[in-house]
GUGUPA-496085 format. One record per residue (C-alpha): residue in three letters; x, y, z. Coordinates in steps of 0.02 Angstrom, whole numbers, padded with zeros to 5 digits, always signed. Each point is the difference from the previous one (the first is absolute). Example, Ala and Ser with C-alpha at 12.3 -4.5 7.8 and 13.67 -1.06 7.14 Angstrom:
residues 2
ALA+00615-00225+00390
SER+00069+00172-00033
end
This chain:
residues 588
UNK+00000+00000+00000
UNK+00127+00113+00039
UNK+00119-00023-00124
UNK+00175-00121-00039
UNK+00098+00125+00090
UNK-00087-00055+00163
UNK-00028-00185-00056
UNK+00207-00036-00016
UNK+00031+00090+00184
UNK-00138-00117+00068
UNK+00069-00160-00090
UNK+00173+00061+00063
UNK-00018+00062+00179
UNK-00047-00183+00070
UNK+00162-00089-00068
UNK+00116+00145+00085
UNK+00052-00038+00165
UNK+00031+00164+00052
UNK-00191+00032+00000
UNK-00038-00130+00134
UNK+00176+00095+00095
UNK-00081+00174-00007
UNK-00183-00061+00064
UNK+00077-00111+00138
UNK+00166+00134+00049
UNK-00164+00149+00009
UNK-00112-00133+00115
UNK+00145-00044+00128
UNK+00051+00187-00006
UNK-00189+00047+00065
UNK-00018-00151+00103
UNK+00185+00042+00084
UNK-00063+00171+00037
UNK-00174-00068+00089
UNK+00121-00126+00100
UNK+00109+00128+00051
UNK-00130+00128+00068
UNK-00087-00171+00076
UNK+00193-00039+00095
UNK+00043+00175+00052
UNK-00203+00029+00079
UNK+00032-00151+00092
UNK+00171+00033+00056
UNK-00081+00161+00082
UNK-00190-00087+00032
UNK-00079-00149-00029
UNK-00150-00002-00089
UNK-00100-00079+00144
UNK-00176+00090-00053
UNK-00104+00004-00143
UNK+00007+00196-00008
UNK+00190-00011+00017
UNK-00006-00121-00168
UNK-00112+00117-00090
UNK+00115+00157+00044
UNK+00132-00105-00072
UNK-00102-00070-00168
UNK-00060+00204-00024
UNK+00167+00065-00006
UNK+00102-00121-00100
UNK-00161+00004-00128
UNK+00031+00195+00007
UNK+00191-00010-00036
UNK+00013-00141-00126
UNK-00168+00052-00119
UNK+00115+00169-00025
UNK+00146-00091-00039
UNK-00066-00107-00119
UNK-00078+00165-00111
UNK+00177+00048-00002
UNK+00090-00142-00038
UNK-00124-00054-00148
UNK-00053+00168-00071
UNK+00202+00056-00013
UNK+00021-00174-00076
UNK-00124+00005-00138
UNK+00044+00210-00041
UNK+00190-00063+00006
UNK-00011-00174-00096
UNK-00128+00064-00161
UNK+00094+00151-00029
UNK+00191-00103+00015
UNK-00118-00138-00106
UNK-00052+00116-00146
UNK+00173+00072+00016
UNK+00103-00140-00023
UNK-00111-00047-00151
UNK+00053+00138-00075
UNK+00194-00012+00039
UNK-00003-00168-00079
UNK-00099+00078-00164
UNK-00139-00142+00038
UNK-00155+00130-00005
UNK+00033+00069-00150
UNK-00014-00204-00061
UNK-00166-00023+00102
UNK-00081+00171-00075
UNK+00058-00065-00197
UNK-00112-00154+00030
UNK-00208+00012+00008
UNK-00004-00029+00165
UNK-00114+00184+00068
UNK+00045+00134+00120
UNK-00114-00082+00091
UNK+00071-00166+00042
UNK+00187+00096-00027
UNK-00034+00097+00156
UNK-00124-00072+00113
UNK+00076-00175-00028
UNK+00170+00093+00041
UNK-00079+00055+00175
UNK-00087-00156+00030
UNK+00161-00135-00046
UNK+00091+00140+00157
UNK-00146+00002+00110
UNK-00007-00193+00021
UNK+00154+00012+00119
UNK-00076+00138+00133
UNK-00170-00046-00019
UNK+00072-00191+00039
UNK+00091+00066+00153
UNK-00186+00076+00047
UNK-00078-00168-00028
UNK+00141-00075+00093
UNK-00017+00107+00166
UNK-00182-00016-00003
UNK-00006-00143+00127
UNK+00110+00082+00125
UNK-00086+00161+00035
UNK-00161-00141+00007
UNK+00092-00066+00149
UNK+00002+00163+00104
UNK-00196+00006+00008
UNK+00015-00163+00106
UNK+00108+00107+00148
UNK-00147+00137-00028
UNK+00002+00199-00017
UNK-00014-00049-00195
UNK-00151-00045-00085
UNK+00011-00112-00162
UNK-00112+00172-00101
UNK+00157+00099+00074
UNK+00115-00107-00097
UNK-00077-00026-00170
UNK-00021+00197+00005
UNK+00183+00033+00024
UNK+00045-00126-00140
UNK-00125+00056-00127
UNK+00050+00195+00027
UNK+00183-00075-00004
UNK-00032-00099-00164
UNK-00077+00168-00083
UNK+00155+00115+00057
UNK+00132-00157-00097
UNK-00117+00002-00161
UNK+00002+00179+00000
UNK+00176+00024+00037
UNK+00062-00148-00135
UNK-00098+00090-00142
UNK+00072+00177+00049
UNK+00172-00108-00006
UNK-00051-00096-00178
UNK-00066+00183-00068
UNK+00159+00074+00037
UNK+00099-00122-00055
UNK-00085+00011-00148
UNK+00031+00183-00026
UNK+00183+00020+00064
UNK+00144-00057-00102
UNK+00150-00027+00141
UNK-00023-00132+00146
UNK+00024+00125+00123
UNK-00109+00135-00058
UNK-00131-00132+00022
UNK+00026-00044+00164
UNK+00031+00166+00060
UNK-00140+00072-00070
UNK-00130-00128+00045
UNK+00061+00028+00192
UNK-00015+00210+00006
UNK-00184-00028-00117
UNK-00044-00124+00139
UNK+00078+00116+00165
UNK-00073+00152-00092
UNK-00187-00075-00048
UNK+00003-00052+00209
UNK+00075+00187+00060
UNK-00121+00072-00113
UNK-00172-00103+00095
UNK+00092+00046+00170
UNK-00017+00181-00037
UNK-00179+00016-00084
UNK-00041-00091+00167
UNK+00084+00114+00103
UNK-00043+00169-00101
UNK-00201-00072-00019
UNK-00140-00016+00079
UNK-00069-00185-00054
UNK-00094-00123+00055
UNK+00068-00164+00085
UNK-00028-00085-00156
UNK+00081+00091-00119
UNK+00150-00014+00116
UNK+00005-00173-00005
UNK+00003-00017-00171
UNK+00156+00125-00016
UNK+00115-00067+00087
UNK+00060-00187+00009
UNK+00068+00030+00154
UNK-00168+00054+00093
UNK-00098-00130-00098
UNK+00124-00115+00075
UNK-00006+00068+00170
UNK-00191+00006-00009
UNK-00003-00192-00042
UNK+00093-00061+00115
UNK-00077+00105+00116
UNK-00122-00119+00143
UNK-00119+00141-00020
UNK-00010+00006-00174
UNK-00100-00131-00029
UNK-00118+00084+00117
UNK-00019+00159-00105
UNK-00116+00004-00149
UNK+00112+00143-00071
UNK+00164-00093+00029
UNK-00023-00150-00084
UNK-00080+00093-00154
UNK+00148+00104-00007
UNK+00103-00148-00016
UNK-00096-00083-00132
UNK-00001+00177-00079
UNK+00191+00002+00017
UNK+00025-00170-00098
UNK-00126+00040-00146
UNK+00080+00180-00011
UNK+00185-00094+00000
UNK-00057-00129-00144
UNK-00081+00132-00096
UNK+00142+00100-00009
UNK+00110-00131-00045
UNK-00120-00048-00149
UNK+00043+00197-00053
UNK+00170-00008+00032
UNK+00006-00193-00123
UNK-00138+00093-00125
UNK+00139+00164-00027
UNK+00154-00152-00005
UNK-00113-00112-00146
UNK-00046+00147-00078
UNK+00186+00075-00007
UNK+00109-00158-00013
UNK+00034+00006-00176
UNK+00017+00200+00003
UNK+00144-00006+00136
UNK+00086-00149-00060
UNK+00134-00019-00118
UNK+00020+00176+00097
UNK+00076+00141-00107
UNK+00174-00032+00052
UNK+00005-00133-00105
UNK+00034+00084-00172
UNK-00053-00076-00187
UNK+00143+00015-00109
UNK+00000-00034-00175
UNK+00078-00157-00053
UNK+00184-00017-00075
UNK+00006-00013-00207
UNK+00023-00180-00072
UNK+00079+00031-00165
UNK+00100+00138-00081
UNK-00182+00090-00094
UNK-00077+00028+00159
UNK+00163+00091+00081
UNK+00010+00093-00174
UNK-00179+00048+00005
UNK+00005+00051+00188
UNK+00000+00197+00032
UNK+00173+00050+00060
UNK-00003+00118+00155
UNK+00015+00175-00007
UNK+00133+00016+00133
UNK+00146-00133+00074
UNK+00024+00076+00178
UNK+00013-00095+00113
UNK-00021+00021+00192
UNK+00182+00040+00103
UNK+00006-00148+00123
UNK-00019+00008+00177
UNK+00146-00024+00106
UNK-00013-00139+00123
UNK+00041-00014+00164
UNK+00137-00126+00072
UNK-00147-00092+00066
UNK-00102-00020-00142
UNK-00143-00082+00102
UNK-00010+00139+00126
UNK+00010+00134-00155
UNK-00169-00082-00067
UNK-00095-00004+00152
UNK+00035+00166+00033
UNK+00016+00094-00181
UNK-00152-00117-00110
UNK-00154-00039+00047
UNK+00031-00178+00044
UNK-00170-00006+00072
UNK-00089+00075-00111
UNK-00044+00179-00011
UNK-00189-00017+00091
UNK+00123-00029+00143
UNK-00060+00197+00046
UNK-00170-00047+00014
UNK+00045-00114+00148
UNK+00110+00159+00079
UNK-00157+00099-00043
UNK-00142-00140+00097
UNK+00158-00022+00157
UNK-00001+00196+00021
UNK-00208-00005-00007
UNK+00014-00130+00121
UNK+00124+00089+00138
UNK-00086+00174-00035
UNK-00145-00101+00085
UNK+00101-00068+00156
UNK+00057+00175+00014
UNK-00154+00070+00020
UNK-00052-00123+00101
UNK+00159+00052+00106
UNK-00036+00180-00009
UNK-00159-00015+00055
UNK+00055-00110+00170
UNK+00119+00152+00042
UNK-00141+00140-00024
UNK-00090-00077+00154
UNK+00167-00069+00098
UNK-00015-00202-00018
UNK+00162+00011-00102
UNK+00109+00033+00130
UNK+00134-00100+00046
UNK-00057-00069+00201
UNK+00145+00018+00125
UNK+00111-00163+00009
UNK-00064-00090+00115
UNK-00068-00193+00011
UNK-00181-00035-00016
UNK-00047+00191-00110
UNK-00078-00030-00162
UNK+00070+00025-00164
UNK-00004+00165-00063
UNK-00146+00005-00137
UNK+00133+00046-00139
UNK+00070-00196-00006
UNK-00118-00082-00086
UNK-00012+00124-00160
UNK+00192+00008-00007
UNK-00012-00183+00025
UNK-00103-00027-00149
UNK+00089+00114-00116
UNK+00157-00075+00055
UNK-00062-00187-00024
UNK-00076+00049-00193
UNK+00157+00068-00035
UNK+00094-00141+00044
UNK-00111-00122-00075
UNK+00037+00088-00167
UNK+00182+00020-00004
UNK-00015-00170+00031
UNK-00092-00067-00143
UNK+00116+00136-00113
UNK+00138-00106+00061
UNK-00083-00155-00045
UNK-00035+00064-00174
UNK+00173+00061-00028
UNK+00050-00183-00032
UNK-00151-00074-00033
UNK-00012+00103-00160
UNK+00156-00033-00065
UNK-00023-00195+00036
UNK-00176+00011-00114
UNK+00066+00098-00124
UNK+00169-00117-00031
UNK+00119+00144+00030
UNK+00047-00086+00183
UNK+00085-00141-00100
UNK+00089+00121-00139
UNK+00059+00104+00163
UNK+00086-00165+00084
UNK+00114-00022-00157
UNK+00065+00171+00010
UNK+00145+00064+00089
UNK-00120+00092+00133
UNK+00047-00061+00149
UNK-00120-00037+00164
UNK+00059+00168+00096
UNK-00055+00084-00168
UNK-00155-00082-00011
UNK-00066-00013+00190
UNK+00045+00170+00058
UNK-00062+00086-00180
UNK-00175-00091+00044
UNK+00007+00048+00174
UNK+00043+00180-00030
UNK-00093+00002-00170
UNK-00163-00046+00132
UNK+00039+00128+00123
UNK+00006+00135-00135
UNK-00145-00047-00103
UNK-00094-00009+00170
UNK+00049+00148+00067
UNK-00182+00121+00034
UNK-00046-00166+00096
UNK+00150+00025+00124
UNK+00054+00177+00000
UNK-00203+00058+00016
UNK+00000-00101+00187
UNK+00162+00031+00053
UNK-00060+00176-00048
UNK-00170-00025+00124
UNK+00124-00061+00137
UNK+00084+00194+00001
UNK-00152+00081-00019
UNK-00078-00090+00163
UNK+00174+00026+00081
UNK-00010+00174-00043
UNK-00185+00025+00064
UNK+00049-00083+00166
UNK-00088-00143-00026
UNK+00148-00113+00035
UNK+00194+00044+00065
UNK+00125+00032-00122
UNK+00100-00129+00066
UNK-00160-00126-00035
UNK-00003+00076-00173
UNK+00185-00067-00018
UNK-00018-00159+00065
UNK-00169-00028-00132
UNK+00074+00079-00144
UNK+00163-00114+00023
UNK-00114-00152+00049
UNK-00092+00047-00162
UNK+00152-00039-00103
UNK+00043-00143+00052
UNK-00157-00057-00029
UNK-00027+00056-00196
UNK+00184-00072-00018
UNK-00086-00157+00063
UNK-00145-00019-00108
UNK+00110+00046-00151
UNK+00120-00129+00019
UNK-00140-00124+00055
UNK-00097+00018-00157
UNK+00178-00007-00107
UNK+00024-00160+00101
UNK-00172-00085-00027
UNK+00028+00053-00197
UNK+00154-00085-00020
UNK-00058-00158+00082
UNK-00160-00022-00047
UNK-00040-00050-00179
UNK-00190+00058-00041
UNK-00025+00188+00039
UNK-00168-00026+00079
UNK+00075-00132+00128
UNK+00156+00119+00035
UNK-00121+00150+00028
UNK-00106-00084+00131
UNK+00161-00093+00080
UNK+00061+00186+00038
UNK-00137+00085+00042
UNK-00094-00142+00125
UNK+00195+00035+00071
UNK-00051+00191+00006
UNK-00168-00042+00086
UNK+00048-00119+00121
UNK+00127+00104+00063
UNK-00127+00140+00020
UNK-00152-00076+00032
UNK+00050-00168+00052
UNK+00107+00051+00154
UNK-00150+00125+00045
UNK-00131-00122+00010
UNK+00108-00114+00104
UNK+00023+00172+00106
UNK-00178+00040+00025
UNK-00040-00186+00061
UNK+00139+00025+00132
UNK-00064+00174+00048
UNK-00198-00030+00011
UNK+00015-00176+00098
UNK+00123+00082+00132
UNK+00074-00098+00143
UNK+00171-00074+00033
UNK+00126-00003-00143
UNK+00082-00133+00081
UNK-00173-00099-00057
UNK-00020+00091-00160
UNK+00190-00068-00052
UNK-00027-00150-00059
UNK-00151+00052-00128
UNK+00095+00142-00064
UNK+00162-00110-00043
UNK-00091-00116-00107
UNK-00092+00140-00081
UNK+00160+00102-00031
UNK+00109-00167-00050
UNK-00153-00056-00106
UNK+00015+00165-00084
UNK+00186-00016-00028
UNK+00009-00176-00054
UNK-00122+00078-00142
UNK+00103+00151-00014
UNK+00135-00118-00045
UNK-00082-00101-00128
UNK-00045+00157-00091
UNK+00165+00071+00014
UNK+00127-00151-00020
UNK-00092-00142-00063
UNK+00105+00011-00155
UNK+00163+00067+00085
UNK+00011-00042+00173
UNK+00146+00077+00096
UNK+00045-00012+00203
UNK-00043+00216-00025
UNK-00154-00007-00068
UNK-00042-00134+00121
UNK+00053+00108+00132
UNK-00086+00153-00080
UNK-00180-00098-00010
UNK-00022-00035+00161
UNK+00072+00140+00091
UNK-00070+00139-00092
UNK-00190-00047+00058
UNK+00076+00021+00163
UNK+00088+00157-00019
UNK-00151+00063-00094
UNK-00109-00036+00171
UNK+00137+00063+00089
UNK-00001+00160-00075
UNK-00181+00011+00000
UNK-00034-00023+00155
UNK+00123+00142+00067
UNK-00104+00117-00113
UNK-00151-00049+00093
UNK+00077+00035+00180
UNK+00068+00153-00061
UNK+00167-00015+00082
UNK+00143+00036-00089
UNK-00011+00003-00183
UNK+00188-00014-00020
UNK-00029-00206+00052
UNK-00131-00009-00162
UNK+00116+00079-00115
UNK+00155-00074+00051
UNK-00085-00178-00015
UNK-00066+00024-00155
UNK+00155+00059-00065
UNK+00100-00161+00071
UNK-00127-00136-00070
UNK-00061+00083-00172
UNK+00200+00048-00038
UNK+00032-00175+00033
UNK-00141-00067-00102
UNK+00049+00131-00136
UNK+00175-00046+00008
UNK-00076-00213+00001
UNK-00084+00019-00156
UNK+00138+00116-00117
UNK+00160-00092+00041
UNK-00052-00161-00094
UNK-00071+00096-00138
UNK+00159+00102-00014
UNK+00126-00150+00009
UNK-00115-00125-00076
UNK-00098+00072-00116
UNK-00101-00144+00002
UNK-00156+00044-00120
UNK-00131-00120-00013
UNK-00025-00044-00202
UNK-00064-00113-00114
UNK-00006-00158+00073
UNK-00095+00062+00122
UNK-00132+00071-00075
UNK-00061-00141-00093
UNK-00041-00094+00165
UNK-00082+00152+00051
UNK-00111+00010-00137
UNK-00056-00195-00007
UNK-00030+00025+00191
end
């Protein structure tokens, strides 16, 4: 029904084993979290009472039914737009739009064949969130609400990321662009609900993360007006989603070959056809460019290796922190800015989270520029030509790395730049604006080399993309989560111990299969599982406001270790993952 495009994904996804992997890693990763907030409650209080077991089966529903929008909506936006992408790296699109096959079945059968894999993970978790009605505080209506408003937000999100695709040439204007269409479409529902006067309904159905809230609310099944605002929510989500697929059927064949690629008139066959050809008016030819000594660095920084619609993502990234720093300003107009006194126990000033945010999006896509600064070469067989030069691997890494940094400049300088400006307003220490802006560094350093890592190892673009951003994630999100079930169950840490080592050595034993499993090395062993705990570490000093000079100094020790873990092999190796490779990867 939906086309060949879907039918081959869905004849092919059963036979590869890494399907069943993702589905059962994602169910132990939920189930690990449930056991851990079960072990570190009961190291503080045992669950003696039926209202202590409902407390319990409330709030784990209430942090995991979050987590799981996340997870899946980021993985569908992420995985059609790399998809798409990556078709058209490999030039297989243009093949697929020559046949009769419609815009129809090109593009919805496109979204469906990378759909099966979240939706499957959906599917999959289904009968654990089942489980915590038994321990009460969750009714079974609460849970099918919070999956089918979670099922709406991936659809919607995987077409935005199949439309885009669609429309953008370069891998990472793709990705990049789906994300700030995504952040922007949610900033922009946040602030017609703040600025407007509207009913309970309508905000429901403008924001998933109300609708979400609202479903998994006990008292929302209760309210008449909630639960139609969460049925309003889904159809508005699918209908918008058919608009979004009816604009990329409709324009499929209009954006793609894209205008880059040129027609040019083919080359005479015999001696009357040269003779009979018009001879040009004028023989001048362009003076050529002087390049640099590192002829990789000189065409990240002085072509437009990414493509020149590369502005249009600088363009959405400075839309999208023009809206954190209003948010910002507005916080120090009536005072909640303001950094608190240093003291353990005083909240967070109200500035973190939107300098959180911004700083998170920007890392997320100087990451997946990194990625696609050697997954593009790879697809368009210039990686191989480049390994029979005389380049060596200092040329090539640190042109890449530096070649990332410049390209993704307005997404560093532009928070760094926030940093001053809230330094300057007094609403954080100079000395705190050091320690950030330094931390800060180290950090996009991080991601950059991370993605250039993942990109050499990893054959298929789409698998190396998600490999280095699910690092990203868990190293932002993952170590958070973890943090708020050690926070909200509170009692002896001495109890909580034992919970949060397996979760942390859980985490780095998958840290390391994403980050060595082709290479493994005694450094990036060491790297894996330390930096969760260095990450919690630092973290956690933040929280108790202590001395910020602990976060920085640990977060310069284990990310300049990891940093140093994952460029020493590529510099002495240069051990590029090739041809033989990618066969297996593609029968897999």
């Amino acid at each position: 029904m939906i086309g060949p495009v879907f039918n081959r994904e869905a004849t092919v996804v059963p036979k590869r084993p890494k399907t069943y992997l993702a589905r059962g890693l994602y169910l132990i990763a939920l189930f690990g979290l449930l056991c851990t907030g079960y072990l570190v409650l009961d190291g503080s209080r045992s669950l003696a009472t039926v209202s202590d077991s409902a407390r319990f089966g409330g709030w784990m529903f209430l942090l995991l039914a979050p987590l799981q929008l996340l997870v899946l909506s980021s993985l569908a936006a992420v995985g059609s737009a790399a998809s798409v992408a990556q078709e058209k790296d490999r030039r297989t699109l243009l093949l697929l739009l020559m046949t009769r096959l419609s815009g129809f079945e090109v593009v919805v059968g496109k979204l469906a064949a990378t759909l099966l894999g979240p939706l499957a993970m959906l599917l999959a978790a289904l009968p654990l969130f089942l489980v915590l009605p038994l321990l009460g505080g969750v009714s079974p209506g609460q849970v099918f609400s919070v999956f089918l408003v979670t099922a709406a937000t991936v659809v919607f999100a995987g077409s935005v990321g199949t439309v885009v695709g669609l429309w953008r040439e370069k891998t990472f204007q793709a990705i990049a662009l789906t994300v700030l269409i995504l952040l922007m479409l949610l900033g922009a529902g946040e602030i017609a609900i703040a600025s407007l006067t509207l009913p309970e309904v309508l905000v429901l159905a403008l924001s998933p993360v109300r609708a979400l809230g609202a479903a998994a609310s006990p008292l929302g099944s209760l309210s008449p007006q909630t639960s139609l605002g969460v049925w309003l929510f889904t159809a508005a989500t699918l209908v918008a989603a058919v608009v979004v697929l009816a604009v990329g059927v409709a324009r499929v064949r209009v954006w793609n070959p894209s205008r880059e690629v040129r027609l040019k008139a083919p080359e005479p066959e015999t001696s009357e056809e040269m003779e009979t050809r018009q001879a040009p008016s004028s023989w001048k030819v362009r003076a050529p460019r002087q390049v640099w000594k590192n002829p990789i660095l000189w065409r990240e920084v002085r072509t437009w290796a990414y493509g020149r619609k590369v502005v249009v993502i600088r363009f959405a990234f400075g839309l999208l922190f023009l809206l954190g720093a209003a948010v910002i300003y507005g916080q120090m107009q009536n005072g909640t800015a303001y950094e608190p006194a240093a003291r353990i126990g005083r909240a967070l000033p109200a500035a973190t989270l939107p300098v959180a945010a911004i700083g998170v999006v920007s890392l997320v896509l100087i990451n997946a520029l990194a990625v696609n600064a050697v997954t593009g070469e790879r697809d368009g067989l210039a990686l191989d030509l480049l390994l029979v030069t005389d380049l060596s691997p200092r040329e090539f890494v640190f042109g890449k790395l530096l070649g990332v940094l410049y390209v993704g400049k307005e997404m560093i300088l532009l928070p760094l730049a926030l940093l001053l400006f809230l330094a300057a307003n007094g609403v954080m220490t100079y000395e705190n604006m050091v320690y950030a802006m330094l931390g800060a560094a180290i950090l996009y350093v991080f991601v950059s080399m991370l993605g250039i890592h993942a990109g050499l190892n990893y054959v298929a673009g789409r698998t190396a993309t998600l490999a280095s951003l699910g690092t990203v994630f868990f190293l932002c999100v993952g170590i958070a989560i973890c943090m708020t079930i050690m926070v909200s169950f509170r009692g002896a840490f001495q109890l909580q111990l034992a919970p949060f080592l397996v979760m942390i050595l859980g985490g780095g034993a998958a840290l390391f299969a994403s980050l060595g499993w082709r290479n493994p090395s005694s450094a990036i062993f060491l790297a894996s599982f330390t930096l969760p705990l260095i990450t919690f570490y630092s973290i956690t000093q933040f929280l108790l406001q202590t001395d910020h000079l602990f976060v920085f100094f640990s977060m310069a020790v284990g990310y300049g270790f990891t940093i140093a873990a994952l460029m020493i092999p590529a510099l002495s190796e240069f051990d590029v993952s090739l041809e033989r490779d990618r066969g297996a990867e593609g029968n897999g």
